[in-house]
N, C-alpha and C positions, 0 to 999 in steps of 0.2 A: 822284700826282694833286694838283690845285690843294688840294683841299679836304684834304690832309694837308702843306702846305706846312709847310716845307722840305724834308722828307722822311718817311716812314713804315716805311722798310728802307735797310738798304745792304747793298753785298756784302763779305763779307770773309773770307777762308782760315779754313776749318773745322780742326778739330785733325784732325792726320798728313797736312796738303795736303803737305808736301815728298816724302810718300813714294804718292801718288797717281801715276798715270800720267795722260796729259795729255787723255784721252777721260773721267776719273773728275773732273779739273778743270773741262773744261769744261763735264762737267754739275750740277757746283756751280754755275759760274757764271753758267748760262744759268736759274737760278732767280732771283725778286724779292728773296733777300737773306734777311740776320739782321735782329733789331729791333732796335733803338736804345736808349740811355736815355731815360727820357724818355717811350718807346712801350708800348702793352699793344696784343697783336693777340691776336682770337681767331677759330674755326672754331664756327659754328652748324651743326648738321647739318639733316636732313632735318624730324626731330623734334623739332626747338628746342634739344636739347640741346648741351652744349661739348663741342666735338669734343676726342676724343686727342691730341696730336699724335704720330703714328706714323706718319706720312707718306704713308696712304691714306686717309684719314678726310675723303669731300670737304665743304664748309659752305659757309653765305652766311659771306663776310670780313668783321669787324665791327673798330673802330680805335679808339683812344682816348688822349686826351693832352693836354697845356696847349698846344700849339699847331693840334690838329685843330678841322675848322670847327666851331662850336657852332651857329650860324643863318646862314642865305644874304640876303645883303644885301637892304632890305626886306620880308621874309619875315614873317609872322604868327606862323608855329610854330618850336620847334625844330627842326634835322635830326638831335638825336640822341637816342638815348632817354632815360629817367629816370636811368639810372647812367653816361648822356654818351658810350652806343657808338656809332657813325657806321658806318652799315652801309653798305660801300664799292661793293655789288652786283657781286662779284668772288665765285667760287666760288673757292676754297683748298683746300690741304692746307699742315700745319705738320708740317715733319719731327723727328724727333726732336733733333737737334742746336739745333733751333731758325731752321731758314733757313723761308721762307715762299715758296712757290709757287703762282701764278694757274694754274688748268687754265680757267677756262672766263668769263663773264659770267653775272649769276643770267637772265640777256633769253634767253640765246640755251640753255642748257643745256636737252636733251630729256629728258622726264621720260618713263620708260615704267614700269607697272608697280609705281609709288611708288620706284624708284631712278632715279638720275641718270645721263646718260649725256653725258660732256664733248664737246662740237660740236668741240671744237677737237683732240683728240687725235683724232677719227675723221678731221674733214679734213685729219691730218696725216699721218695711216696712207694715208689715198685719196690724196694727190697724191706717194707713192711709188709709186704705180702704174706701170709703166712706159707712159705715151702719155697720161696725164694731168695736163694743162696747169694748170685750178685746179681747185678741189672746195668747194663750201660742206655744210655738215649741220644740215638743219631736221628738227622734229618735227612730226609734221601727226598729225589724229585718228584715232583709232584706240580702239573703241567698248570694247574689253576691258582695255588696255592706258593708255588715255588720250593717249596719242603714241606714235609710232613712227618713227624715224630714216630718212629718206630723204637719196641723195647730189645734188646737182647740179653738174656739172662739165660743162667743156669739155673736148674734146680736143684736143693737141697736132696741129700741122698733118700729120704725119705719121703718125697715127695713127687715121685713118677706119676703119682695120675693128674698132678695142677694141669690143666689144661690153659691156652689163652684166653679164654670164656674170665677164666679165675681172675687172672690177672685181673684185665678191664675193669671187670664187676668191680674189683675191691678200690681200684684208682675212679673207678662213680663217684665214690662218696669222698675224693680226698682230693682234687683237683677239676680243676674248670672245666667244664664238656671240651672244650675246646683244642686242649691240652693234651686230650687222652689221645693213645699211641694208635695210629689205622691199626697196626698189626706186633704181634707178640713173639717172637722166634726165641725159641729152648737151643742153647748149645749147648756142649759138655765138658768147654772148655775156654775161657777167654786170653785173649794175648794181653802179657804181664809184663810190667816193665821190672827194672832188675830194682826198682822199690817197691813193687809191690802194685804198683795200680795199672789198670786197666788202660790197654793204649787204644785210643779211641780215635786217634787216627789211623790206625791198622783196621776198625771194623768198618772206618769211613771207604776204604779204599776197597774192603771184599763187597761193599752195599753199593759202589758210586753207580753203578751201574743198571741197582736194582728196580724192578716194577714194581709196583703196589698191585695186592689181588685185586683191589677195587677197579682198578682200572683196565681189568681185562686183561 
């Protein structure tokens, strides 16, 4: 990110990469990297506390360093706190080896029940669905709970009869009961940003409002 310019992570072969097989490489290296010299990262959890790093531990990402931003150009305030973290608004997990992995944005992450539920791992799990084109995952209210995960996706053009049934079912077997979306809504079209991805705070703001069937 600008604000940790030049860099914040890199990637680089974890010890026994040569004896990895090349599905175990690439999921090294489809993570945001080790830290640098130079870098201190850490995981805020839910409770403010620093996270483990054990590589399930999710937290707000916070960053710190002689070259990360200290104040944004004519600004009044700091951007960082008293001990100079720069809270990068990226949920994380830090593995044990030390690589650093983004699951989610602190904007978009659904909070149900005082635990976290990554938006991005569910729409990743939903557009393995077989006839599911894209899938975004917002939290809307939900009175006991505080949020609740719903999907919204398109369907693939050949795939008019997936029904929400489909969905669900196929997210059974690939995510935590817990996790899974109350409900499934098919649209035919998502708001795009002029790169290409899904503004998901445009589908936050057509749902803010919305009910859950469950709830009458």
């Amino acid at each position: 990110m600008t604000e940790t310019s030049p860099i914040g992570t890199m990637g680089a072969p974890i010890p026994g990469w040569d004896e990895m097989t090349l599905d175990q490489q690439i999921d090294v290296v489809s993570k945001q990297g080790k830290i640098p010299f130079g870098v201190e990262l850490r995981v805020i959890d839910k409770d403010g506390n620093v996270a483990p790093r054990d590589g399930t531990t999710e937290g707000a990402l916070q960053i710190r360093g002689p070259w990360v931003i200290k104040r944004y150009f004519k600004a009044d305030a700091d951007a960082v706190d008293a001990e100079q973290w720069f809270d990068t608004g990226d949920v994380s997990v830090i593995h044990p080896n030390g690589t650093m992995q983004i699951t989610d944005r602190v904007k978009d992450v659904i909070k149900s029940g005082g635990e976290w539920i990554s938006s991005v791992e569910l729409e990743n799990a939903a557009v393995g669905c077989p006839g599911v084109a894209q899938a975004a995952a917002i939290g809307v209210y939900h009175p006991k709970w505080d949020e609740r995960p719903i999907i919204v996706a398109v369907k693939k053009p050949e795939a008019e009869t997936l029904t929400e049934d489909d969905v669900i079912n196929y997210l059974k077997e690939r995510i935590a009961k817990w996790w899974l979306p109350d409900e499934v809504h098919f649209v035919d079209s998502m708001p795009i940003t002029g790169t290409g991805k899904i503004q998901k705070a445009e589908l936050r703001k057509l749902y803010k409002d919305y009910k859950l069937r469950s709830l009458g």
